[in-house]
C-alpha positions in Angstrom: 89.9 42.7 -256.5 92.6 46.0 -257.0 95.9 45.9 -254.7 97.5 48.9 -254.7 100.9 48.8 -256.2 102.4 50.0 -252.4 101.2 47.2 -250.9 102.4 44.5 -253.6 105.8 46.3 -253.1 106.3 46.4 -249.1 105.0 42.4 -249.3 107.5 41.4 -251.8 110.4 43.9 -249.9 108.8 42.3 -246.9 109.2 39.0 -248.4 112.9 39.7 -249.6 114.2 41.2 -246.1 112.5 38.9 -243.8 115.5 37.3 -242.5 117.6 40.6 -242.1 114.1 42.0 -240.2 113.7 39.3 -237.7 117.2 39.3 -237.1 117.3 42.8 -236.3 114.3 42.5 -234.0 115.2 39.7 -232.0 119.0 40.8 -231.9 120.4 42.0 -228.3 118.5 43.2 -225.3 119.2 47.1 -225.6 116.1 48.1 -227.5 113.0 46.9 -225.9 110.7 48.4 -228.1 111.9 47.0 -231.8 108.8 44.7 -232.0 106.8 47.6 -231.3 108.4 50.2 -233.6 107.8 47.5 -236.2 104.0 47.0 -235.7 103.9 50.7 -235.9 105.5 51.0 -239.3 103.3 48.5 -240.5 100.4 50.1 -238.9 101.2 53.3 -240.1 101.6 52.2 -243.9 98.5 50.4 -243.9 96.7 53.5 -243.1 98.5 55.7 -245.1 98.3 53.2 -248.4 94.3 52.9 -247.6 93.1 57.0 -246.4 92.1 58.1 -249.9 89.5 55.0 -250.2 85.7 56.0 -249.9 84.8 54.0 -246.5 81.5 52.3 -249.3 84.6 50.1 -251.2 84.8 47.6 -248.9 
């Protein structure tokens, strides 16, 4: 099974800045949208990690 070297980096970064990540996403009542801007990061790095693949690899 090949994982692309992105992805093993934003997991272990992930992995690394958890705490700091939460904390900023659960912190204060001003930003509504900080859960969502994070799905969308991850969203948007998933497909741009995976839209050179042939759609027959998986």
């Amino acid at each position: 099974m090949y994982l692309n070297p992105t992805f093993l980096l934003f997991i272990s970064l992930t992995f690394v800045f958890a705490p700091t990540i939460q904390e900023w996403v659960l912190s204060g009542n001003d930003a509504w949208y900080r859960p969502y801007f994070v799905w969308l990061a991850f969203i948007a790095f998933v497909y741009w990690t995976q839209r050179g693949k042939a759609r027959d690899e998986f």
